[in-house]
Jmol script that loads the backbone (N, CA, C; Angstrom):
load data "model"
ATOM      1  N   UNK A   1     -10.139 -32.431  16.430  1.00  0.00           N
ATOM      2  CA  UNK A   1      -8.749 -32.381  16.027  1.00  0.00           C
ATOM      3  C   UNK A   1      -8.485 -31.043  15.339  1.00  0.00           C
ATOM      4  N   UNK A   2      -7.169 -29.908  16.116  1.00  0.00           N
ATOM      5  CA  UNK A   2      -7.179 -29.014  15.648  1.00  0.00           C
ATOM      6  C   UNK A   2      -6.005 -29.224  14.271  1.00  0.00           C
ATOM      7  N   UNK A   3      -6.076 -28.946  13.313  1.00  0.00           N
ATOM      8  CA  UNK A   3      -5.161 -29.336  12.150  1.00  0.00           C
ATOM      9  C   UNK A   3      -4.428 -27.490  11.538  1.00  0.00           C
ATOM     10  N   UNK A   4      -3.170 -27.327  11.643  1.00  0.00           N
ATOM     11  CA  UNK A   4      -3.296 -26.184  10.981  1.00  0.00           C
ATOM     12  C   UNK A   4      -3.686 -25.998   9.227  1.00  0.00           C
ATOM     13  N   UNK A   5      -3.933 -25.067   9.055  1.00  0.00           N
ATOM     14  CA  UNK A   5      -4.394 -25.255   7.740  1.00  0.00           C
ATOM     15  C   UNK A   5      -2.471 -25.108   6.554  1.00  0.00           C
ATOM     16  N   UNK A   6      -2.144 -24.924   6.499  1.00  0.00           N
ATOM     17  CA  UNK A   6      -0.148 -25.282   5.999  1.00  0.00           C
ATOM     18  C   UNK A   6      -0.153 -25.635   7.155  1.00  0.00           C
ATOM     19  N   UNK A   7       0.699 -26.849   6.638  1.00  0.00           N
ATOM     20  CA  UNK A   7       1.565 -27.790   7.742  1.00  0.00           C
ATOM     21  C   UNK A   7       2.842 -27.583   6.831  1.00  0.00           C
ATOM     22  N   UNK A   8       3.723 -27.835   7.630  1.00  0.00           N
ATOM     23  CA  UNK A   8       5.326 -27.856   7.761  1.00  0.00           C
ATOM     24  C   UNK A   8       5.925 -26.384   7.879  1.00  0.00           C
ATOM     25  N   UNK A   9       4.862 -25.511   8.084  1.00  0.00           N
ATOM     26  CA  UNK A   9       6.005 -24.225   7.719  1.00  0.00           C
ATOM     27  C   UNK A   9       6.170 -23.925   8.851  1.00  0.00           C
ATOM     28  N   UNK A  10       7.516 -23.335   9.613  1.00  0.00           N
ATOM     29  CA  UNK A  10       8.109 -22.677  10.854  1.00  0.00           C
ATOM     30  C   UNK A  10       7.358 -21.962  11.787  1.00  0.00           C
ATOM     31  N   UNK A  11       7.053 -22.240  13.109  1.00  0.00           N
ATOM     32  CA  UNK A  11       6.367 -21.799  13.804  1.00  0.00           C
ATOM     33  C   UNK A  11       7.696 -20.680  14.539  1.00  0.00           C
ATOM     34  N   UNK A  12       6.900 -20.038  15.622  1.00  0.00           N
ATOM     35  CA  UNK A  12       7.955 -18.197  15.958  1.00  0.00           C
ATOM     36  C   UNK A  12       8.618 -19.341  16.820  1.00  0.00           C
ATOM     37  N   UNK A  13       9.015 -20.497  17.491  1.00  0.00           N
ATOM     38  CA  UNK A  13      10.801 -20.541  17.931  1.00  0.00           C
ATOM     39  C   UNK A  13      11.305 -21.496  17.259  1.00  0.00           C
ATOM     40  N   UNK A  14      10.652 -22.270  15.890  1.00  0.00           N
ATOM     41  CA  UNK A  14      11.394 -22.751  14.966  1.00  0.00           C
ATOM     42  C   UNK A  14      12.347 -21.315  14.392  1.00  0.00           C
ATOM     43  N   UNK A  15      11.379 -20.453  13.956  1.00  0.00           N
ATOM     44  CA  UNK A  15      11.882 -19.502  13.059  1.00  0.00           C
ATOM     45  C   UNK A  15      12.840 -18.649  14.225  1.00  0.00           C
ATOM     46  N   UNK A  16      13.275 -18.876  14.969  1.00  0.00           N
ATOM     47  CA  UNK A  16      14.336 -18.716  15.784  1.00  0.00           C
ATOM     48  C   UNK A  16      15.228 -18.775  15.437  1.00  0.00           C
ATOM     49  N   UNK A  17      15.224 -20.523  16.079  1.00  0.00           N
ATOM     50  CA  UNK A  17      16.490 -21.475  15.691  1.00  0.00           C
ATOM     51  C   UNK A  17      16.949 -21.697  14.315  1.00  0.00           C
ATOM     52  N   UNK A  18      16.123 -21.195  12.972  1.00  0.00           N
ATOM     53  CA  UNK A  18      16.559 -21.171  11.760  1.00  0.00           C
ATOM     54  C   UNK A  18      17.217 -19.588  11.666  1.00  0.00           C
ATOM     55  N   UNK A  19      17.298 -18.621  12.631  1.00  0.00           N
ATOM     56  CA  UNK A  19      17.769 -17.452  12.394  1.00  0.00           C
ATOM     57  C   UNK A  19      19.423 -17.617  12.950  1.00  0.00           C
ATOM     58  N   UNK A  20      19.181 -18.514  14.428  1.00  0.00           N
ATOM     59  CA  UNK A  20      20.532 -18.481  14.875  1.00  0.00           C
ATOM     60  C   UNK A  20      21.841 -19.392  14.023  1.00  0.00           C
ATOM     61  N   UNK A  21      21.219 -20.336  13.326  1.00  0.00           N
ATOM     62  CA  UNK A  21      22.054 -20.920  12.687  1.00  0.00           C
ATOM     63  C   UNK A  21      22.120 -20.370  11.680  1.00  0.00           C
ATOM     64  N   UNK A  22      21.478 -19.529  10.766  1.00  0.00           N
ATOM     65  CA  UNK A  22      21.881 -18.214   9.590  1.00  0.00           C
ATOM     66  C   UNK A  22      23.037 -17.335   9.989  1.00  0.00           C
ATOM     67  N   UNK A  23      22.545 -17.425  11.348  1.00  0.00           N
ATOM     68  CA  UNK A  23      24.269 -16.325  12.119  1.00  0.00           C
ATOM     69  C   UNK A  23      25.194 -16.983  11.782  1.00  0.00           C
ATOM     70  N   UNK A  24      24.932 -18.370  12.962  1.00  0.00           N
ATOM     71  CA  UNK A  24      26.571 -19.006  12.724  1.00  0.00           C
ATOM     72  C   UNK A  24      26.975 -19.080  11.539  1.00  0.00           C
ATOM     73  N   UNK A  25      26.144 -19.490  10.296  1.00  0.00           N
ATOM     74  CA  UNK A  25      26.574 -20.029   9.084  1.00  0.00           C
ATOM     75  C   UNK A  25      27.366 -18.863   8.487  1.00  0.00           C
ATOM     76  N   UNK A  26      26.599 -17.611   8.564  1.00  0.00           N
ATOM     77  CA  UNK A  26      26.826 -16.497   7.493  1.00  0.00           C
ATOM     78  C   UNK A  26      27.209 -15.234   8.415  1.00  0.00           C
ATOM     79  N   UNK A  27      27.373 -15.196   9.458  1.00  0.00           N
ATOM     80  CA  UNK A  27      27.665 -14.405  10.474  1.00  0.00           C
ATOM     81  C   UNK A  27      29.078 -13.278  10.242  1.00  0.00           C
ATOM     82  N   UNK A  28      29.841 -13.195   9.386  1.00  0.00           N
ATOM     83  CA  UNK A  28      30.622 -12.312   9.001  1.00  0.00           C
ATOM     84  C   UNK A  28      30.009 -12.110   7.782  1.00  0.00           C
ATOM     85  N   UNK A  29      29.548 -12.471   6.837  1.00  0.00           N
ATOM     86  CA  UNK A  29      29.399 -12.268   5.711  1.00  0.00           C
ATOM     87  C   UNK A  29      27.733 -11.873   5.290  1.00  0.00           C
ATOM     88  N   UNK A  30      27.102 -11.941   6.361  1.00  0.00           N
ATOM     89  CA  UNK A  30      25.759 -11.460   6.866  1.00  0.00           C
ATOM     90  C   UNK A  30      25.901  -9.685   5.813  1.00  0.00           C
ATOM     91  N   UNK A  31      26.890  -9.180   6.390  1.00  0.00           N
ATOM     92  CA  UNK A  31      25.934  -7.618   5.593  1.00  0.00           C
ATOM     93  C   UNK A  31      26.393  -7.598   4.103  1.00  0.00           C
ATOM     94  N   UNK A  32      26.879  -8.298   3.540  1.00  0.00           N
ATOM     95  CA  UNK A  32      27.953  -8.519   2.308  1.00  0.00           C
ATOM     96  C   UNK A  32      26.332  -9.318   1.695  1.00  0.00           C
ATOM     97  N   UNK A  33      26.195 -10.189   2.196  1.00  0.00           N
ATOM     98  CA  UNK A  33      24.794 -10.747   1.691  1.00  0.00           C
ATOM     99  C   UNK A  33      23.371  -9.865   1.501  1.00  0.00           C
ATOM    100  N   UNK A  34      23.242  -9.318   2.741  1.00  0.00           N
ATOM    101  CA  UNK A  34      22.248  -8.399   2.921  1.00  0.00           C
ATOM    102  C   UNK A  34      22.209  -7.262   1.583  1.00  0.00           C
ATOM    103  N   UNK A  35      23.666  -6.708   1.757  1.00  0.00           N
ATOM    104  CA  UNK A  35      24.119  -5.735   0.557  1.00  0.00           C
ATOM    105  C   UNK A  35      24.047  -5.971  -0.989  1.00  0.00           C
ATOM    106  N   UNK A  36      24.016  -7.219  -0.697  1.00  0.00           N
ATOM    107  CA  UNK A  36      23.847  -8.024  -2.458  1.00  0.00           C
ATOM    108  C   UNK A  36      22.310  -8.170  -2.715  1.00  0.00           C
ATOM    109  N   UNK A  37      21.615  -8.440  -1.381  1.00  0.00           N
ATOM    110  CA  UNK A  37      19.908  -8.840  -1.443  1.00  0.00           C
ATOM    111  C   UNK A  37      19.434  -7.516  -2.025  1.00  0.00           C
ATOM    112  N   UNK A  38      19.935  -6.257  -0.946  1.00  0.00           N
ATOM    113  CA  UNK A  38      19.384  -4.902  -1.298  1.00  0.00           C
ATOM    114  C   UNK A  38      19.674  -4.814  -2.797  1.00  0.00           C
ATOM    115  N   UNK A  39      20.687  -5.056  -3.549  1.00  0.00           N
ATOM    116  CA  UNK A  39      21.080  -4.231  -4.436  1.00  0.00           C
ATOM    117  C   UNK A  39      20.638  -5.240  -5.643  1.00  0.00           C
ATOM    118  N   UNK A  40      19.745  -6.243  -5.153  1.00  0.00           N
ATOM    119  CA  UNK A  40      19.121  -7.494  -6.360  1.00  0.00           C
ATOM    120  C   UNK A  40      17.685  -6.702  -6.453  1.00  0.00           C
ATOM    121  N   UNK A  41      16.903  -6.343  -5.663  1.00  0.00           N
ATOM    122  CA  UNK A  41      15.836  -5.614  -5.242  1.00  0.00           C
ATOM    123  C   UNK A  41      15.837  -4.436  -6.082  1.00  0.00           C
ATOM    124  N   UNK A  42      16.775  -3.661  -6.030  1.00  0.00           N
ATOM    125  CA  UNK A  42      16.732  -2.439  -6.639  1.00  0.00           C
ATOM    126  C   UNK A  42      16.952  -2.605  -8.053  1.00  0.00           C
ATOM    127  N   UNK A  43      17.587  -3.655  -8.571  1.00  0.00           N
ATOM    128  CA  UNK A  43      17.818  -3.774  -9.928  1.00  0.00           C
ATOM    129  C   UNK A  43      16.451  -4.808 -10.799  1.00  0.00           C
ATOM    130  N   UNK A  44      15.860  -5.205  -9.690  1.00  0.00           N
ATOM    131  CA  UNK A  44      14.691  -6.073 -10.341  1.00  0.00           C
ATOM    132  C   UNK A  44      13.204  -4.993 -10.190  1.00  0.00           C
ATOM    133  N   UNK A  45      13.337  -4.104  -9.495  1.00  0.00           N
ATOM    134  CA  UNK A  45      12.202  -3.134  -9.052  1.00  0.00           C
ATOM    135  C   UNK A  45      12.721  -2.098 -10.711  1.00  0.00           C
ATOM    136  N   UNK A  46      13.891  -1.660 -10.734  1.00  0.00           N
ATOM    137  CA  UNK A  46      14.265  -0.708 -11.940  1.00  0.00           C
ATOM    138  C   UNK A  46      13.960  -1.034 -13.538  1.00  0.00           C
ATOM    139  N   UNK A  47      14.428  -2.642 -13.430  1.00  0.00           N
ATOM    140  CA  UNK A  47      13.871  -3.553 -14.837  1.00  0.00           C
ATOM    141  C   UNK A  47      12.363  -3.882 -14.768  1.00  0.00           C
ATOM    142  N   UNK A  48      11.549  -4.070 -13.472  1.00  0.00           N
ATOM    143  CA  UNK A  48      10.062  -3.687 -13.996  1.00  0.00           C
ATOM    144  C   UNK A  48       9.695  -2.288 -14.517  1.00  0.00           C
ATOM    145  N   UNK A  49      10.172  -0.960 -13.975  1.00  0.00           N
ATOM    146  CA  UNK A  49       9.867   0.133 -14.053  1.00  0.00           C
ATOM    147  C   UNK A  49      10.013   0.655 -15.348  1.00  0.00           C
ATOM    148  N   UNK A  50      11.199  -0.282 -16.083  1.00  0.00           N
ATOM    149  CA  UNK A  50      11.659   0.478 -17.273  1.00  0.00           C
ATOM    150  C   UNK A  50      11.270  -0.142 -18.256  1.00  0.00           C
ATOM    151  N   UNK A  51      10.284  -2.013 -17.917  1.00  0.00           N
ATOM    152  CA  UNK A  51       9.151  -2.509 -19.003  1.00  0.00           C
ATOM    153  C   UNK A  51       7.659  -2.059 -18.644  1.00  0.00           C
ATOM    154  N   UNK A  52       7.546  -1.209 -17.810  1.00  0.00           N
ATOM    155  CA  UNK A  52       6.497  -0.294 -17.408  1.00  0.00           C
ATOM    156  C   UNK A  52       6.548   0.581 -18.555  1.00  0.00           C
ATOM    157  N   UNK A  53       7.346   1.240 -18.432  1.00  0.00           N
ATOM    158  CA  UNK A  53       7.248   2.335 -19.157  1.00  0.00           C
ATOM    159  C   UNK A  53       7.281   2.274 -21.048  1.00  0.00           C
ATOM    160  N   UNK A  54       7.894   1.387 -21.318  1.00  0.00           N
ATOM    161  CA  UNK A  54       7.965   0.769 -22.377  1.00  0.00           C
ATOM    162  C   UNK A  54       7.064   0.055 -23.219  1.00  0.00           C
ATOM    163  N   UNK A  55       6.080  -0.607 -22.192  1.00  0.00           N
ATOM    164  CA  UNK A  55       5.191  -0.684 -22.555  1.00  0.00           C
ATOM    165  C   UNK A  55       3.938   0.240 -22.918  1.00  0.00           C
ATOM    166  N   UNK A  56       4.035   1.584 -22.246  1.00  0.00           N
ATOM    167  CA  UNK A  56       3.228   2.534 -22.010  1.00  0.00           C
ATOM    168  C   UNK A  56       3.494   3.319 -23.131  1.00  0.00           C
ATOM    169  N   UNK A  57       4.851   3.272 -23.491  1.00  0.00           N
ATOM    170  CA  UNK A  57       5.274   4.500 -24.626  1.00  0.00           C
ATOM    171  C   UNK A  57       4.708   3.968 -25.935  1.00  0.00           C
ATOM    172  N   UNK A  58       5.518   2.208 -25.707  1.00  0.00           N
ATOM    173  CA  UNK A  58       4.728   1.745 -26.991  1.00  0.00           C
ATOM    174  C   UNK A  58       3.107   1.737 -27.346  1.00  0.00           C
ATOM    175  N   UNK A  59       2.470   1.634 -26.576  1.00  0.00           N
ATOM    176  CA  UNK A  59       0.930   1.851 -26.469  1.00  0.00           C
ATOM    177  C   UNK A  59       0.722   3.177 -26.696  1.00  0.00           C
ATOM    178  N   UNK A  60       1.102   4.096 -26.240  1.00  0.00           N
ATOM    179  CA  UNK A  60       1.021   5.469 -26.814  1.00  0.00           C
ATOM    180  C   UNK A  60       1.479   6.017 -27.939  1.00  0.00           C
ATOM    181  N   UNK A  61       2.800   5.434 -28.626  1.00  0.00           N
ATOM    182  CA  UNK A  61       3.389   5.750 -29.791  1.00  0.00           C
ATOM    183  C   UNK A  61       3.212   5.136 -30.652  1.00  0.00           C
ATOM    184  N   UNK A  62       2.348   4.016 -30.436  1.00  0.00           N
ATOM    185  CA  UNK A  62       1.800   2.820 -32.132  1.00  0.00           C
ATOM    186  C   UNK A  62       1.027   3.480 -32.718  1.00  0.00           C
ATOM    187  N   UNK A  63       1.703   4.050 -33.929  1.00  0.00           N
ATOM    188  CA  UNK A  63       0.653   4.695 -34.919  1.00  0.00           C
ATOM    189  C   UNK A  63      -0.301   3.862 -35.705  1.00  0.00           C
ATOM    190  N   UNK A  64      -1.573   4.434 -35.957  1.00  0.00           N
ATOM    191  CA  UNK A  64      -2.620   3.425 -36.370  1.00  0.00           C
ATOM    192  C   UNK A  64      -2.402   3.157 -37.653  1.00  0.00           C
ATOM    193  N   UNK A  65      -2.401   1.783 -38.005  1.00  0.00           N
ATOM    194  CA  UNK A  65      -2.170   1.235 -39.315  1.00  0.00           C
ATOM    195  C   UNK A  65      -3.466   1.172 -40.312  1.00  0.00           C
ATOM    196  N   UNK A  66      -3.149   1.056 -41.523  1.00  0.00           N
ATOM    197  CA  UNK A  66      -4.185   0.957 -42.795  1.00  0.00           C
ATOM    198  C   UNK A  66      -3.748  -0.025 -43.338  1.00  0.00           C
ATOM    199  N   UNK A  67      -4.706  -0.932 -44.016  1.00  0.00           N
ATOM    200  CA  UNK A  67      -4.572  -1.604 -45.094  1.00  0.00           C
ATOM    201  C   UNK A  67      -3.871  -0.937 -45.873  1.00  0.00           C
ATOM    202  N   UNK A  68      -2.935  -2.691 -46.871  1.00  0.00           N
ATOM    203  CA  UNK A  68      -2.556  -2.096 -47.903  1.00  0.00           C
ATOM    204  C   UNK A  68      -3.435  -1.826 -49.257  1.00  0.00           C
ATOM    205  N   UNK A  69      -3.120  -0.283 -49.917  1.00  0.00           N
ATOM    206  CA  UNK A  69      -3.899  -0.079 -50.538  1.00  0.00           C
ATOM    207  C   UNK A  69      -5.045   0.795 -50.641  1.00  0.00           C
ATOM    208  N   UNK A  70      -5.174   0.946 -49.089  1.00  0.00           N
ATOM    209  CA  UNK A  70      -6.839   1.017 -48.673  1.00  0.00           C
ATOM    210  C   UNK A  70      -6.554   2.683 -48.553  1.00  0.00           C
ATOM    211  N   UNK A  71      -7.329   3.368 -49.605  1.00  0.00           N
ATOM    212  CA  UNK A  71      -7.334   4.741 -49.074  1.00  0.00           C
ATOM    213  C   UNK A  71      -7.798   5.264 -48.271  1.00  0.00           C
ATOM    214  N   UNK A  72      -6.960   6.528 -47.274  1.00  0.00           N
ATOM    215  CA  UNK A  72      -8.001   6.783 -45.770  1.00  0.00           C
ATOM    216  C   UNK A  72      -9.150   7.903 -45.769  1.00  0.00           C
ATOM    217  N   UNK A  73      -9.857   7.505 -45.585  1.00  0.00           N
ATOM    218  CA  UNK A  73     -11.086   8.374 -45.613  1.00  0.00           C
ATOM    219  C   UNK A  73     -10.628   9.722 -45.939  1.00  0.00           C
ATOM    220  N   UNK A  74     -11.666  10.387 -46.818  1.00  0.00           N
ATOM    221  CA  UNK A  74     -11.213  11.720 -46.956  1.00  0.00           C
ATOM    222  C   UNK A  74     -12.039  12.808 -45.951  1.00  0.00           C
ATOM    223  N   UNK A  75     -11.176  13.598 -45.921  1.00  0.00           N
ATOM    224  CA  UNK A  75     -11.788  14.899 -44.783  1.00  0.00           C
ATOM    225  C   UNK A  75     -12.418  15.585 -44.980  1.00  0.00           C
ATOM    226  N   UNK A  76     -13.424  16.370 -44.395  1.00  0.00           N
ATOM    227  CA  UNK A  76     -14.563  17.294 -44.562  1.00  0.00           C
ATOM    228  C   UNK A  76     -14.221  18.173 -45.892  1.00  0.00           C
ATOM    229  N   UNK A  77     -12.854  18.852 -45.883  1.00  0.00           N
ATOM    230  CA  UNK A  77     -12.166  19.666 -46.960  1.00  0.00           C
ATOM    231  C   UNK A  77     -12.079  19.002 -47.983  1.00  0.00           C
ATOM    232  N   UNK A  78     -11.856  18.188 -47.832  1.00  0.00           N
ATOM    233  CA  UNK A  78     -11.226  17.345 -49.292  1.00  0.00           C
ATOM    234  C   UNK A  78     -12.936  16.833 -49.709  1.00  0.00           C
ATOM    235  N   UNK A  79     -14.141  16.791 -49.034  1.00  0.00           N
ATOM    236  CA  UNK A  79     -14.914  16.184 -49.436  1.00  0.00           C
ATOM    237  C   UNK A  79     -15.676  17.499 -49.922  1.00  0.00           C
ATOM    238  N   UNK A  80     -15.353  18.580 -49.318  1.00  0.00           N
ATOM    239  CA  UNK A  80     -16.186  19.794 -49.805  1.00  0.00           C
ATOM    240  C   UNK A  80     -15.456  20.388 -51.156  1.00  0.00           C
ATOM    241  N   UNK A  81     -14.448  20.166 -51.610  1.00  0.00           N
ATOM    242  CA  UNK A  81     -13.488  20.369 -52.516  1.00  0.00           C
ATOM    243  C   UNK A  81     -14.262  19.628 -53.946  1.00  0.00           C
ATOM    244  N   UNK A  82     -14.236  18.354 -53.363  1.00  0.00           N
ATOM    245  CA  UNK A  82     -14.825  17.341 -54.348  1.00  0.00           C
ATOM    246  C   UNK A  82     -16.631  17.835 -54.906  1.00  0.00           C
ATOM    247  N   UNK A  83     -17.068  18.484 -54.371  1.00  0.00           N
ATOM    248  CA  UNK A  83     -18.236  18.854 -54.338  1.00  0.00           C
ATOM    249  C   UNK A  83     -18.537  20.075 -55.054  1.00  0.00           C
ATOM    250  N   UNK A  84     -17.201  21.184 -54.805  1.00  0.00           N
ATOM    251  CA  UNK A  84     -17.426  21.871 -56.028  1.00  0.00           C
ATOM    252  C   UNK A  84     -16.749  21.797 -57.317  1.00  0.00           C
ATOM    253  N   UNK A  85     -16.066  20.793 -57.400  1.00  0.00           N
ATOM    254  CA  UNK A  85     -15.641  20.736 -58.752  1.00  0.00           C
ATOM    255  C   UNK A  85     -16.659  19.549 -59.639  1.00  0.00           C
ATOM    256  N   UNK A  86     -17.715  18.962 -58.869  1.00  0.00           N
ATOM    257  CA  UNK A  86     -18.513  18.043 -59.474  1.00  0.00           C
ATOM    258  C   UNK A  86     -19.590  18.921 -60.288  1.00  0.00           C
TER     259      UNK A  86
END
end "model"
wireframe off; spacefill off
backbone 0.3
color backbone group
C-alpha cells in the first residue's frame, strides 16, 4: 500500500481547479490583491530589517555596567602613580 506521506494537500490538477475558481472569485480584483500581497511583503521584510538592526546597535552600544559602588580597576598610570608616592 502506497500511502503519501501528507495526505489532504492538493495534488497539480486539484491545484488547478483551486486556481480557476480564485479567477472567477477575485478575477477583477486579482491585481488590487496581488498589489496589497506585494506591498504586505515589503513592509514585513522592512520591520524585520529595522529589528535587525536594532538589535545589532543595541548589542554594540550597551555600555558595560559596574556595580554599585564598586570601583573600576585602576590603570597601569594610576597604579604607577600610586607607587611613587608610596
Amino acid at each position: 500500500m502506497n500511502v503519501p506521506a501528507i495526505l489532504g494537500l492538493p495534488a497539480g490538477s486539484e491545484w488547478l481547479l483551486i486556481a480557476l475558481v480564485a479567477l472567477l472569485l477575485f478575477g477583477r480584483r486579482l491585481p488590487e490583491v496581488a498589489r496589497s500581497f506585494g506591498k504586505s511583503i515589503v513592509e514585513f521584510k522592512k520591520g524585520m530589517r529595522d529589528i535587525k538592526e536594532d538589535v545589532e546597535s543595541a548589542s554594540t552600544d550597551e555600555p558595560k555596567r559596574s556595580l554599585p559602588g564598586a570601583d573600576p580597576a585602576p590603570t597601569s598610570k594610576a597604579r604607577s602613580d600610586e607607587k611613587a608616592h608610596a
